[in-house]
N, C-alpha and C positions, 0 to 999 in steps of 0.2 A: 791754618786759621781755625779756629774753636768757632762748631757748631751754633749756633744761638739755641735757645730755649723758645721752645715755638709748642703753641698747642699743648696747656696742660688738661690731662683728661678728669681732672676733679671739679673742673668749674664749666668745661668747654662742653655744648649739648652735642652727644656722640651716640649714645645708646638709643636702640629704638623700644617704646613703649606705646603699647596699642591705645589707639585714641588721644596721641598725645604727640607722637613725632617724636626726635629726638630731645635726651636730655641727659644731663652732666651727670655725675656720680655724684657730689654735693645733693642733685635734686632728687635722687632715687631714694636716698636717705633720709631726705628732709620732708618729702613731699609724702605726706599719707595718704593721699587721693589716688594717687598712681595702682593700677588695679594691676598690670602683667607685662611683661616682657613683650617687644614686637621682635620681627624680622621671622627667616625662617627655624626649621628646629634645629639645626648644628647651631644657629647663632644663639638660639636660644639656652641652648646646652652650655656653650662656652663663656657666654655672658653670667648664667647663673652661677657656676663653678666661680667665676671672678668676682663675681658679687660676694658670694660665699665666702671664699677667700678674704677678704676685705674683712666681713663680719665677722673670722673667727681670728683674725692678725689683731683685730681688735678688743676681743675681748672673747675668751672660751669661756665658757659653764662648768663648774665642776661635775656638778649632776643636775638630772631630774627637778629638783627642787629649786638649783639655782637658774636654770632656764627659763622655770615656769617664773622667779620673781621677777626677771629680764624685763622678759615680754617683748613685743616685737618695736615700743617703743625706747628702750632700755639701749636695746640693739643699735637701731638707730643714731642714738646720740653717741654711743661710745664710736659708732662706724664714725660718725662726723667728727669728733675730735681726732680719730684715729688718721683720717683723710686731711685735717689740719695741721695735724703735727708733719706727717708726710708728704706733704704735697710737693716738695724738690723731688719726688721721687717716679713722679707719674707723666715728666713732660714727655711726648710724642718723639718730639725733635731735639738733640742737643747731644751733649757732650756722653751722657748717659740716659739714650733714650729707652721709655720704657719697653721690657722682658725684650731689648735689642742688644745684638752682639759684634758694636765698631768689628771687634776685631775678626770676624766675617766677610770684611771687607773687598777681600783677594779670591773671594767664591762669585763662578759668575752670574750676572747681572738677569733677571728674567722681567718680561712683562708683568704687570699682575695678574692679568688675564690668564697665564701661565697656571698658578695658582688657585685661580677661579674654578670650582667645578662643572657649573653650567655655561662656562667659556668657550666658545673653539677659538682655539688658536693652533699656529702651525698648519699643516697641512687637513685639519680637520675642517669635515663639512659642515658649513652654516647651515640649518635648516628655519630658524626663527630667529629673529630682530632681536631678540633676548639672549642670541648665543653671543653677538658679536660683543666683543669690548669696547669698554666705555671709562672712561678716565675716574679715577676714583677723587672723591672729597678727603680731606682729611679725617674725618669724621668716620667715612667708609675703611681708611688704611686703616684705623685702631680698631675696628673691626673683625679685619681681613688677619692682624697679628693676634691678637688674641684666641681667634679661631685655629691659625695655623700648628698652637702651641700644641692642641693636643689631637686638631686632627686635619694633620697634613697627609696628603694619601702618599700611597708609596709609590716607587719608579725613579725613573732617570732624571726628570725634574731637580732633584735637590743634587747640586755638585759638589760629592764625597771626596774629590780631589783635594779640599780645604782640611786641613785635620789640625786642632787646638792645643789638642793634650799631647803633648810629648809620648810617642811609642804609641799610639793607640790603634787598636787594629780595628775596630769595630764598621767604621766606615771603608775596610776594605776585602775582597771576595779572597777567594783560595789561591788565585792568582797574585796577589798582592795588587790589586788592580782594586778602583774605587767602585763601591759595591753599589746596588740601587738602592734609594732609600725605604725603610722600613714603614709600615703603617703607620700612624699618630694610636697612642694608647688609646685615646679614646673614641678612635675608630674601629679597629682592628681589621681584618681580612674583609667580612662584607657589611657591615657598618652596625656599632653595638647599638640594641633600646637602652636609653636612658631614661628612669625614673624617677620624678621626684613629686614632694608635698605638693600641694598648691593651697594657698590662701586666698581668702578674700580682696585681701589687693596686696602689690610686693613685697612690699615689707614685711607681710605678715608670712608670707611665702620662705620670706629668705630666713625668718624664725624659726619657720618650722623644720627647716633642715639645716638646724648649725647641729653640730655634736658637740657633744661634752665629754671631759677628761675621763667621765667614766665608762663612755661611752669606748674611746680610744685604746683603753684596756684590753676591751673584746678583738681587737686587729690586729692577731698576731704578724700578720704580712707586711707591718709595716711599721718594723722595729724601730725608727727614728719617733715614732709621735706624732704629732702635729708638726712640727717641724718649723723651718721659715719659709714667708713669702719669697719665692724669689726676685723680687722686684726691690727687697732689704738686702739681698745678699747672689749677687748673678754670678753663675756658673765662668768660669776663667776656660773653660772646655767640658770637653766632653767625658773625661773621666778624671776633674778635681774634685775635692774633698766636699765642697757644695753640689757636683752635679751626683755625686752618691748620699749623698746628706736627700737629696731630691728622688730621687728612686725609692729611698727608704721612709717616705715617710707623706702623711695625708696632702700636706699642700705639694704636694712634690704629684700628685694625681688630680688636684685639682688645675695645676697648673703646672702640666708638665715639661715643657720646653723643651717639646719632642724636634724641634725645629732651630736652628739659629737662623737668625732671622735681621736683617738690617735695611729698614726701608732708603729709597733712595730714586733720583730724576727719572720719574716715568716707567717705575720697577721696583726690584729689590733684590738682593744678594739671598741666596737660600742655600741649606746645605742642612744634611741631619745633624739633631743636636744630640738628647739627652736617650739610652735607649734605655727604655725602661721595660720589667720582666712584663709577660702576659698572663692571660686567662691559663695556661698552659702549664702556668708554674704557679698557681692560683691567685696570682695579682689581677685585682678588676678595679676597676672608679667604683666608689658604694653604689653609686649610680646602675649599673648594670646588676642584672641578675645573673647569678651562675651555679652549678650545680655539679658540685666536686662530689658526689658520694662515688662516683664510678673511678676505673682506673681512669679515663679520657674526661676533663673536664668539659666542661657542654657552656653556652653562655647562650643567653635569646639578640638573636640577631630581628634586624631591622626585618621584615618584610611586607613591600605595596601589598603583595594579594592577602594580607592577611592584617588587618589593619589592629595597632596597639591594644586598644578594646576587648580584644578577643585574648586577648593573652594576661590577660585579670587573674584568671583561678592560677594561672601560674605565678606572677606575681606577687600575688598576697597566700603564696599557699603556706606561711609559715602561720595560717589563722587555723590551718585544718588542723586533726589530729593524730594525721599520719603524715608523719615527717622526713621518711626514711625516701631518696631519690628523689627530689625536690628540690626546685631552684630558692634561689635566695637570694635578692635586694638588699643588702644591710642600709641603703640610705628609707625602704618603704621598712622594715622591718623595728629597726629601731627609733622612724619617727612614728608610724601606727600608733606602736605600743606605749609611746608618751605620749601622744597629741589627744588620741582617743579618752585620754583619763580626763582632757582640761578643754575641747571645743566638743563641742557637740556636733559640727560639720565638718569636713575638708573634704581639700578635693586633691586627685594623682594627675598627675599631667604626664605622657609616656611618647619618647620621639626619639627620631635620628634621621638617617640615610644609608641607604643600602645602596651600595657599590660592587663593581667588578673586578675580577684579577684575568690576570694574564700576562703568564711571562714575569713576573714581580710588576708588571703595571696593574697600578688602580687607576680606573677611571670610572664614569656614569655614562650609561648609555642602556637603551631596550628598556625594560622594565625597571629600570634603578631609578627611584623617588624619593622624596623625603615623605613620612610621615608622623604624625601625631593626633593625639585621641587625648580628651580629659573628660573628666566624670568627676563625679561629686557620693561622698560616703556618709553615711548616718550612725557617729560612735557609738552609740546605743544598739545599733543593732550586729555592728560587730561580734564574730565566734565564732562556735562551730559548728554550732546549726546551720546559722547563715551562710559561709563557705559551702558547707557540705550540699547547701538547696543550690546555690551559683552556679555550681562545679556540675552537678545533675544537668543543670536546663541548658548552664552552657555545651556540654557532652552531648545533650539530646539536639541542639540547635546543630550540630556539629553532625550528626545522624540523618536531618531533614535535609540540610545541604546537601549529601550524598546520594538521597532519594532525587532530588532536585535535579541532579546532575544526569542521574540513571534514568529519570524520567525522560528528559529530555534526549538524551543518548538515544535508547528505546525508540521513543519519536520520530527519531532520521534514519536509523538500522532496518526500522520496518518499511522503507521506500526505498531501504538500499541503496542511501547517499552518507557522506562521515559528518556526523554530529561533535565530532568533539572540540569543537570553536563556539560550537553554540552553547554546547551541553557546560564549558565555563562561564561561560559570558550569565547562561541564568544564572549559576550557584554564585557567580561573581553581584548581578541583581541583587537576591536575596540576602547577601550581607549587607549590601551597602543600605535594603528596605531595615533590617534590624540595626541598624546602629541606631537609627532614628526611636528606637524604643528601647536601647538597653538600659537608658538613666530607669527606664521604667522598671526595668527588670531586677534588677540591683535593686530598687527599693522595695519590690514585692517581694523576694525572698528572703524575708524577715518578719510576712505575713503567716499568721499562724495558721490560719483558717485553709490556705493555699487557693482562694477564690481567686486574687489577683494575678495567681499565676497561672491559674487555667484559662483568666481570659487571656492575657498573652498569648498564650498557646494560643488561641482561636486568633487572635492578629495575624503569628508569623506564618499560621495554615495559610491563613490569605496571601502573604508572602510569596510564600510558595507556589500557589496558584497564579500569582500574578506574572511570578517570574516562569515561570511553563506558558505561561499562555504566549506570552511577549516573544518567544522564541519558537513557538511551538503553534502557527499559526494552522487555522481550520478553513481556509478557505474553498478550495476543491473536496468532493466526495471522497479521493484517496487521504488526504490529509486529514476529515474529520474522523475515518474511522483509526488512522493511527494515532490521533490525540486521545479518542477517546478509549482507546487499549492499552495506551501509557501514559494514562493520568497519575500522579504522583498518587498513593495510598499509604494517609498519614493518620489512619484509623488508629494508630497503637497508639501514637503520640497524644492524641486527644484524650485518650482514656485513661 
């Protein structure tokens, strides 16, 4: 009996948007008041990429010039006609449901929860109301699929017993035995930072990071193009002439269908899809920074104790003037250097998840987090002055943290107890006291005079004190006189 068509995702409200709840892809398009993306950062990442997707299936830019006549309401309308003409192609449920693979069918069946990161299921410990499983909306499944495409974590989860493509080995180990599944591309090992513009509100966001034909020139890694959506044209398996047409080529990374994927009564059928190369063979999402000058390619990974923000001068180090071993964003790099000729503001938005391995299992657990950091840039003062003062105070901030830490160290060494739960916990402080001022920082280093940034300096001296004190208490006579012999001495910094 034929599926019905149930829940198309271009009119039904699915996507979450901050300050707004859920809503349809028609209203993402349509709606100019819509200011950003809601949910957490994977959703946020996988959402953008799809949105993406949508807006250049719609309509690419040849260059520079044809972007800028676009404009982000340009965009817009060709998405909405794009999404009009396509709409048989987006239903949730039915005979060809969207980036879903019927013939997955025979792979077996998992909870969703299964799939959920911050789930226990099976034998794993509940510790919080938020681990257990909770039945999904419709709304939450095209979510939960579009997520999976590119970052499904690896392990025994997805059942490699299923194989699509005639003779295909990929999905099995040395044994001929089905192998575990591989990371999602756009997760990889312990979970990539991704990158992108950020506008004033969505639309103007999802502008600022379409590329153009000339753009796709520069990528040699991805000899197909632009390529097609696969939602025009779905993979028949895992290595037919569409799932390599997908490896080769941009939509094929923004929507990788690392996953086959078939929803279904209170679960869903899962099994590895599409394997696409890595950071290793220099394929990355533009989204990711990475740093191929070495023989070992390097990419910036997710990490909680070091939150996105901090990872700025690397970032945008293609503004310095030393360029030799240095990472590289082609989605910050090639929209900077447009965006900055034609707004006079933007902002970077920078996220992910950082995960664990073991055994070929990913999972989250211990200090594994999602996070995310945005900030706001002033075209005008873009270069290389400005990088080169960032990179300084960021470097010296990076210095005081160490004193921070020694200080405190010091502290508990002279009472002959182990300081080094505290002696983090402060350096762990004083970051979290400076993020609260890096918009500030960023803007004053582009002050000529450099008064704005010596008052800064006298802020995060406070910092620093605040965090030694916090940890570094003076109560008894033995404790005042070891606070006061490992007081932090941030005399150089000052001066």
């Amino acid at each position: 009996m034929p599926v019905p068509n149930r829940f198309n995702l271009v009119d039904e409200p699915w996507i979450p948007v901050a300050g707004r709840g859920l809503v349809s892809l028609v209203t993402v398009f349509s709606d100019h008041s819509l200011s950003a993306l809601g949910g957490n950062p994977v959703q946020k990442i996988a959402l953008t990429k799809l949105l993406l997707a949508v807006a250049q299936a719609a309509y690419t830019p040849t260059d520079d010039d044809d972007w800028k006549s676009l404009e982000a309401s340009g965009m817009a309308k060709k998405a909405l006609d794009y999404l009009t003409a396509k709409k048989e192609l987006f239903w949730l449920y039915g005979e060809k449901p969207f980036l879903q693979m019927p013939a997955i069918v025979e792979a077996e069946k998992l909870s969703f929860g299964a799939v959920q990161v911050f789930v226990a299921t099976g034998n794993t410990t509940v510790l919080t109301q938020s681990q257990v499983e909770a039945s999904l909306t419709d709304a939450e499944k095209a979510i939960l699929v579009v997520q999976m495409m590119g970052f499904g974590l690896g392990g025994k989860k997805t059942d490699n017993s299923t194989v699509l493509s005639s003779g295909y080995q990929g999905k099995s180990n040395d044994k001929g035995k089905p192998s575990t599944g591989k990371p999602g591309p756009s997760i990889g090992f312990m979970g990539f930072l991704h990158s992108f513009l950020q506008g004033k509100y969505l639309r103007e966001t999802l502008w600022l990071n379409l590329l153009t034909e000339e753009n796709m020139e520069g990528l040699k890694y991805l000899p197909d193009g632009f390529g097609t959506v696969p939602w025009e044209k779905m993979p028949q398996g895992e290595d037919c002439p569409a799932a390599k047409s997908l490896k080769n080529s941009y939509m094929g990374r923004l929507i990788p269908i690392s996953r086959f994927v078939l929803l279904a009564d209170n679960g869903l059928h899962y099994s590895e899809g599409i394997a696409h190369p890595g950071y290793a063979e220099g394929v990355v999402d533009v989204s990711v920074a990475v740093d191929l000058s070495a023989s070992k390619a390097k990419v910036l990974w997710v990490d909680p104790e070091k939150r996105p923000w901090r990872q700025l001068p690397a970032l945008l180090s293609f503004l310095g003037s030393e360029k030799k071993g240095n990472f590289d964003c082609l989605q910050l790099r090639i929209g900077v250097s447009r965006v900055k000729k034609y707004l006079s503001e933007f902002g970077i938005w920078s996220g992910g998840l950082r995960v664990s391995s073991n055994a070929g299992e990913q999972y989250v657990s211990g200090s594994n987090d999602f996070v995310e950091s945005e900030l706001y840039l002033c075209s005008s003062s873009l270069g290389d002055r400005w990088f080169s003062n960032l990179k300084q105070e960021m470097d010296e901030l990076d210095q005081i943290s160490k004193i921070t830490w020694s200080a405190t160290m010091a502290f508990f060494k002279a009472q002959k107890a182990d300081g080094k739960g505290q002696a983090a916990q402060a350096s762990n402080l004083f970051w979290q006291l400076c993020e609260r001022r890096f918009q500030d920082l960023v803007n004053a280093c582009d002050n000529d005079s450099g008064e704005e940034v010596k008052k800064l300096r006298r802020t995060f001296t406070g910092f620093v004190n605040k965090a030694y004190n916090t940890y570094c208490p003076k109560d008894t006579a033995r404790q005042m006189d070891a606070w006061a012999a490992n007081r932090p001495n941030l005399s150089r910094y000052l001066n």
